[in-house]
N, C-alpha and C positions, 0 to 999 in steps of 0.2 A: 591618617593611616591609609593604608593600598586600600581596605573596605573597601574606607567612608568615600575617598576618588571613588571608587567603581561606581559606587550607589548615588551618588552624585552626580557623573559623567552620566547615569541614567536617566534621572530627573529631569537633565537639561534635554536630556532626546527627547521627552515624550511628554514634556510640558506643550501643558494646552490641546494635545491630540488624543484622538479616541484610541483605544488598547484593547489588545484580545489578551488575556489571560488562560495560559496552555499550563496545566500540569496533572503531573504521574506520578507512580510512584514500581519502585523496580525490588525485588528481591534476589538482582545476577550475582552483585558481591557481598552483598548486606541489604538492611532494608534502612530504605532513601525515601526519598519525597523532594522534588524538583518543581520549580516554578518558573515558568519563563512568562515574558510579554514580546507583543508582536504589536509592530506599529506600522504608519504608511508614513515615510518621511516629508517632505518637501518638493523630493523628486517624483512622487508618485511610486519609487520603492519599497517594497516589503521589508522591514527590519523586526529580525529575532533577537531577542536576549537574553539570558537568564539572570535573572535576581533570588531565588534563593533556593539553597540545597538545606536539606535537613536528614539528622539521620534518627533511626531508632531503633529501638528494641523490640525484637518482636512481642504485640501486645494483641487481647482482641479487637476484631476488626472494628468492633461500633465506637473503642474506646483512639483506635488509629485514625480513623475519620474524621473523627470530631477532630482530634488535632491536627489533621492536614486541614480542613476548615477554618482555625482557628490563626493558624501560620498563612492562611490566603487573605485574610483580613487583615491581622497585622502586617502584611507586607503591603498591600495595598494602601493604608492607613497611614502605616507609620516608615515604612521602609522607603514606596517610591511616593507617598504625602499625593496622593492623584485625586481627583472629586469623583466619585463614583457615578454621577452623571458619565461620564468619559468613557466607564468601564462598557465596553457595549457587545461584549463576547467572551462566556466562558467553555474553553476546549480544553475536553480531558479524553480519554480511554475510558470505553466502555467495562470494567472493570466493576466489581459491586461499591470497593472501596469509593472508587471514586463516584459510584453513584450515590453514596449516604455522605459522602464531603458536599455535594455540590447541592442538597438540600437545604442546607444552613444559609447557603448562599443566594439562591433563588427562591426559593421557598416556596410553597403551594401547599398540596394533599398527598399524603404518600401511605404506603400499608402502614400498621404499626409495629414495630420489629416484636414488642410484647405481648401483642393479640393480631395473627396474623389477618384475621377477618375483619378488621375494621380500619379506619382511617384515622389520619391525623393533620394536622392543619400546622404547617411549619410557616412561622413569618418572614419574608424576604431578608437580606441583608443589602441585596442589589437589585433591586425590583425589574428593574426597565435593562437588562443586561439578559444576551439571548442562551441557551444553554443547547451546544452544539455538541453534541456525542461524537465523536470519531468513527466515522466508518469506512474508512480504508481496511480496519480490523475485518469487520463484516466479508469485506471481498476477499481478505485471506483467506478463512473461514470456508468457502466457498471451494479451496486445493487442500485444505488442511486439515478438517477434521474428520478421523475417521476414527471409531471405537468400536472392537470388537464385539459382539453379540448387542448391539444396540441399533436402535433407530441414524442414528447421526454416522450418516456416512457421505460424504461429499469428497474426499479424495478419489481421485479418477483412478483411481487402479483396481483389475481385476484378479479374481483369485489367483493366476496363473502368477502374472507380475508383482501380486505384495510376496507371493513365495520367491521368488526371483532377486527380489529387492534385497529380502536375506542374505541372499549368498554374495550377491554381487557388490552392496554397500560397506560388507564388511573387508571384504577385499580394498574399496577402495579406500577406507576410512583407516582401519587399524591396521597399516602398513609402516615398514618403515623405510630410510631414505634408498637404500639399493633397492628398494623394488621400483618406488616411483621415477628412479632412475632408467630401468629398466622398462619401462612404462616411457617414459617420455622422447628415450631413442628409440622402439616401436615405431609409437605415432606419431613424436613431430611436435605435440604437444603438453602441456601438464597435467597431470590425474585428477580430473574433475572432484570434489568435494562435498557434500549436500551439508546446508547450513542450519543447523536447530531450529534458526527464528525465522527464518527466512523461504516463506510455506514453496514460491516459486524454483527455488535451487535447485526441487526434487525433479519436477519440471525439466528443470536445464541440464538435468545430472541425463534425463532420457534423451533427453536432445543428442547431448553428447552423443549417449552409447548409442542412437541411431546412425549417426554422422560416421562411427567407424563401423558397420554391421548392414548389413545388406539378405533378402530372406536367400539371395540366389547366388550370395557368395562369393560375385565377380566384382563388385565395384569397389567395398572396404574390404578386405581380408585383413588387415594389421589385425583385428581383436582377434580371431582365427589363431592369426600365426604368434601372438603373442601369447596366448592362453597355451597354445602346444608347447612350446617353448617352455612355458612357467609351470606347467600339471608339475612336475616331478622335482622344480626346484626349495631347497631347503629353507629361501627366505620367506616363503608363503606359508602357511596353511594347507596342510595336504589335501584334506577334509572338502574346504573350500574347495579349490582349484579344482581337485576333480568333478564336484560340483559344477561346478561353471563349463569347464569341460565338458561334460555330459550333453550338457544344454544348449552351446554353443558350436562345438566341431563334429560335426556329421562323422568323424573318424572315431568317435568313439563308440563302441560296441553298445552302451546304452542309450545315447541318442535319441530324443524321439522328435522327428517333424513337425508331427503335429502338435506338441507343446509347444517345441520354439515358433511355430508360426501364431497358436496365442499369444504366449510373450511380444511377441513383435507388435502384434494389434493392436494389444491393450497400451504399450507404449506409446504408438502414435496416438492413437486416443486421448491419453492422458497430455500430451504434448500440445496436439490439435486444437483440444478443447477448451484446454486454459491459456491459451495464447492470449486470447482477448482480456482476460481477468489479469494477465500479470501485467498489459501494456495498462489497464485502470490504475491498477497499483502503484505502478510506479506515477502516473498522473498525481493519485489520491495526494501521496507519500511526498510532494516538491516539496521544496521551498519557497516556491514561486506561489504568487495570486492566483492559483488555477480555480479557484473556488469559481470564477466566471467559465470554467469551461466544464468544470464537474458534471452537472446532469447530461452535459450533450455525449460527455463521454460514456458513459451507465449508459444511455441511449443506444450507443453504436456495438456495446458488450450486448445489449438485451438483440440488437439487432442480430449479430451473428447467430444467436442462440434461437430466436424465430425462421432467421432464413437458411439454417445450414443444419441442424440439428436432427429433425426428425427424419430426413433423410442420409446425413452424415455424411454430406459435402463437405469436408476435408480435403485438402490435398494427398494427404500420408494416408489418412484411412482410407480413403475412396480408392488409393493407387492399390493399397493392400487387397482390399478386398477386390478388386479388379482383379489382380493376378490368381486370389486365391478364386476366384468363381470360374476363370478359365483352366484352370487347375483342376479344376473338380470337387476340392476340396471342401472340407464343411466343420462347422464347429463341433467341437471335441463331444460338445451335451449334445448334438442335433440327433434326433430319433432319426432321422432319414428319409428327410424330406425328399420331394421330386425335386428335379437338374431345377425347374427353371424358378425356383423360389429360395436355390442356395443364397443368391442375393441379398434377398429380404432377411433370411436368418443370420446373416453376418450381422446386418444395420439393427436389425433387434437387440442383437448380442451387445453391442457398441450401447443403445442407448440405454439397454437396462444397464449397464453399469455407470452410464453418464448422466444418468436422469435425477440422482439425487444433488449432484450438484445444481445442475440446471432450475432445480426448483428449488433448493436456497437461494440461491439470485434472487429469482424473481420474488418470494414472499421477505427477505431480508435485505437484499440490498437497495433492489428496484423501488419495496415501501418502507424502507427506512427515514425515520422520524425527519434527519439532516438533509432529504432530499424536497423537501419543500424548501430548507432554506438556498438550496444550490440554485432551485429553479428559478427565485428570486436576483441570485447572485448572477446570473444568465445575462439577466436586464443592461450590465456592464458592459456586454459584448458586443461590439458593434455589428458586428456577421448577425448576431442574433436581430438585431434591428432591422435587417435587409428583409426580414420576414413581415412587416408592416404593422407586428401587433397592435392592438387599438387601445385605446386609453382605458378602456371599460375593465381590459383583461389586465393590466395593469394593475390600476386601480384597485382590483380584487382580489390580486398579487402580496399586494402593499400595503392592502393595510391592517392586516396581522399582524405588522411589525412595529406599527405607529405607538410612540412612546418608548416604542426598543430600537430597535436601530434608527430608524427615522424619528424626526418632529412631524406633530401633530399638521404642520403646513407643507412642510415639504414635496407631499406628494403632489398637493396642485402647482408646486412653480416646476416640478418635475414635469406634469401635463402640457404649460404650459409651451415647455421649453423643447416639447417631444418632435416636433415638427421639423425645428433645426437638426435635432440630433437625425432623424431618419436621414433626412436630407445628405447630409455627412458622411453618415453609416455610408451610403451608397458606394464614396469613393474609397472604401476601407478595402483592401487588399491584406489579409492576412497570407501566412503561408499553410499548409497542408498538416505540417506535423506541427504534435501538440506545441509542442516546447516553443519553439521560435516565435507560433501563432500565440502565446500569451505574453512574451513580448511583444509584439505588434501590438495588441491592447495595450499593453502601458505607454507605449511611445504616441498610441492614439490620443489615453490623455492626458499626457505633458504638452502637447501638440494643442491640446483644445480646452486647457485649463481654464481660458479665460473667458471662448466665446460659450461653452458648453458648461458654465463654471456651476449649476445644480447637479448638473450629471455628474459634476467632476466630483466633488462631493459624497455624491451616491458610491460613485463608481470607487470610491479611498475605501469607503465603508463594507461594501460588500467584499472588499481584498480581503478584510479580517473575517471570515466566515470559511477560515482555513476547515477543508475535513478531515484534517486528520492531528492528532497529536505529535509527528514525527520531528518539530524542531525540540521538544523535551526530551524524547528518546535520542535522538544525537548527542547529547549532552549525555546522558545516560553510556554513551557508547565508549567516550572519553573516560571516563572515571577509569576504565580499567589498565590506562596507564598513568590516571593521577594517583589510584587508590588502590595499589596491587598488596600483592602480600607483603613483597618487602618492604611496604611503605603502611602499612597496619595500624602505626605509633601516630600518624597524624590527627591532629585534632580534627572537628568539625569545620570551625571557623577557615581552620588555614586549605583545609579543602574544597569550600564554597571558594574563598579568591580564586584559587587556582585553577579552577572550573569557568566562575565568569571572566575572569582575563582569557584564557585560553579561547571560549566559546566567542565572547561578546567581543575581543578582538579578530580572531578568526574571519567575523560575520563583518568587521571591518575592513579587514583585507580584502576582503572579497567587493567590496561597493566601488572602488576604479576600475576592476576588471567589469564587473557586471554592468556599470554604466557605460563601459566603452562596444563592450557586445552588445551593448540593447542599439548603440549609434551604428553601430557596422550592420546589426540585424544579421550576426551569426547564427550559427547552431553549437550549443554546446551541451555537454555530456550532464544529467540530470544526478542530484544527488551532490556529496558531500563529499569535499576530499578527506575528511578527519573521519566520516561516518566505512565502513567495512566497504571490499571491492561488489561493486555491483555487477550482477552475472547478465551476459548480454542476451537478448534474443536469438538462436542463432538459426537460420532459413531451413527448411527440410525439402526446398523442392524439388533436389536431384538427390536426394540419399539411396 
């Protein structure tokens, strides 16, 4: 049958190689549970797959668990027949579910769900298999979570602009097609959108409204002249529009400047400051081997946030409050300070509202459990070798992992063989941006498979120390035009094929193009053509 091919044509991939085991589970159109593997081919290639979809009922969670636990066993076992030795990485979403699934699996000491004060001693099913949390969630987390009257506030927006956000989201969200028409001959371009899952959008949705909005009025006027134009039209929202109006065109009799010059701040701010966090993101989020460039990236995010932060060297907020301190002007709360510490009360204003995320970073992402295993996965990267670390720090590195990802010898024929590899490293030329520069590691070793062949080795291994779950949520993303409404009546079974043909051929198609850009050492566009359009960076430094 199509299956048994599919589950077949799997077996042959990934016979005799080590495997990461990635799976989730989703409640967008029903509740699912997804299982994929991820291998290093022959070419030194990353390959995803999915092997199995399941779906359910919703049940309690300890009794959902277990059975996704129970379905990772049998798939492994009995579905792709693998030696658990092999198995050397399980990747899931930080999820609770998936943290009482991945017990069964690895096994240890865990609270007891029926006496919370005490422990329990779970026995392995995969002893020597490492358990990698995802946390590219983490860095979401970081733009996204904010709840009113509570502790947990990490979205960068201030009072002024979550009120703001109101009016203007709804405008752009709950429209229909003559207004976005109307909208798009304006500006030139199409009515930005903020995406549910997607914590960066909100971000991009600011970027936008900065790009056409200016505080002095002369450089964007479209939004100006486009809001005048639409106050009194019948397709909108009266309510709204004058709303917006208000806030926006100095022509209106309620108007206040000094609000709109908040709104404007807190914008750049929220723009400014998660720039760094959405370029991780999308790093975390490949489907590329980035796992060798992960920590240096967390590195250059904590970087910004040390060296730009506490004085809020920005580009957008620095230019703002430039203009607003020879202005005169001063924040809305300021009791009335002297001229010459208007300054400093701007930069206060900015960090108190910036400072919660700023220190989720650093207590959750920066010591997040997965970034010990990144720093290891480092050791791949040749650039990283340029820095001459020594065997000792190595050494001390590695063998945490001994009997998990590595053999008990390995790391000394790895000592051994350290001298050629720096040696090497030296003539490594990567490029500057992520992307390309983690091709350039994999052509490094295809290039040196044979003189460097422990490292080569090494280097297969740490590819699978993916951080994030995002090849199972791609799969995930698909369903909603295998498993829509009008398609309701389909079995289980005939929607698992339809998902691995599509997915695990997809991931096919893409291996001539991908091998022929890693030869050329192109740049190409990161992310998934089947997974949602992804929203770009876009510059603010002349807005």
């Amino acid at each position: 049958t199509i299956h048994a091919d599919c589950v077949e044509q799997l077996r042959g991939e990934i016979a005799g190689r080590n495997i990461c085991i990635t799976f989730d589970e989703t409640e967008i159109l029903f509740v699912c549970f997804c299982v994929g593997v991820t291998f290093v081919d022959d070419s030194c290639i990353l390959r995803q797959r999915v092997v199995r979809l399941a779906l359910y009922d919703v049940s309690p969670e300890e009794q959902y668990s277990n059975a996704m636990s129970n379905h990772i066993i049998a798939v492994i076992s009995d579905r792709l027949q693998h030696p658990s030795k092999l198995i050397k990485v399980f990747s899931r979403d930080g999820a609770s579910i998936n943290d009482l699934a991945i017990r069964k699996l690895i096994g240890g000491r865990f609270p007891d769900p029926s006496r919370p004060s005490s422990m329990i001693t779970i026995p392995p099913m995969y002893k020597n298999a490492l358990n990698v949390k995802c946390f590219s969630h983490t860095v979401d987390r970081c733009g996204a979570d904010y709840t009113v009257n509570s502790t947990k506030h990490n979205r960068i927006e201030g009072p002024f602009l979550r009120k703001f956000y109101v009016t203007i989201n709804k405008i752009f969200t709950v429209t229909g097609c003559a207004v976005r028409k109307s909208w798009q001959r304006a500006m030139g371009t199409a009515m930005r959108r903020i995406s549910p899952t997607r914590w960066w959008s909100r971000q991009m949705f600011w970027s936008y409204v900065l790009m056409h909005y200016s505080p002095d009025g002369d450089r964007h006027i479209a939004l100006h002249q486009w809001v005048r134009a639409n106050v009194d039209n019948n397709l909108l929202d009266s309510t709204l529009m004058h709303a917006l109006y208000d806030v926006v065109c100095p022509q209106s009799p309620n108007h206040s400047p000094e609000v709109l010059r908040m709104i404007l701040l807190e914008m750049a701010l929220s723009v400014d400051v998660t720039e760094p966090l959405r370029e991780l993101t999308y790093i975390l989020e490949s489907d590329k081997p980035v796992s060798v460039i992960a920590a240096d990236a967390v590195a250059r995010a904590a970087f910004c946030f040390r060296n730009n932060f506490d004085t809020m060297d920005y580009i957008n907020v620095r230019k703002l409050i430039s203009e607003f301190v020879e202005g005169g002007f001063r924040p809305v709360d300021d009791n009335g300070a002297p001229p010459d510490n208007v300054r400093d009360h701007w930069v206060q204003y900015c960090v108190q509202i910036a400072n919660p995320c700023k220190n989720y970073f650093f207590s959750e992402v920066v010591a997040h459990p997965a970034m010990n295993l990144m720093k290891v996965a480092r050791w791949a990267d040749p650039d990283f070798m340029k820095k001459v670390p020594t065997a000792e720090i190595m050494r001390n590195e590695l063998n945490p992992l001994v009997d998990k990802l590595i053999d008990g010898d390995e790391v000394d024929n790895l000592i051994k063989q350290m001298p050629d590899y720096q040696m090497s490293a030296m003539l490594f030329q990567p490029q500057a941006k992520w992307e390309p520069k983690v091709d350039c590691i994999v052509q490094y070793w295809q290039s040196n498979k044979a003189a460097l062949n422990h490292w080569y080795e090494f280097a297969r291994k740490c590819f699978l120390l993916q951080p994030s779950s995002a090849s199972v949520e791609r799969a995930f993303s698909m369903l909603k035009s295998i498993y829509g409404k009008q398609k309701s009546a389909k079995l289980e079974e005939t929607v698992e094929i339809e998902l691995m043909l599509r997915y695990n051929n997809r991931v096919a198609k893409k291996k001539k193009s991908n091998e022929e850009h890693l030869k050329n050492n192109g740049d190409d566009e990161q992310g998934d053509e089947d997974d949602d359009e992804r929203v770009l960076v876009l510059p603010l430094n002349d807005w």
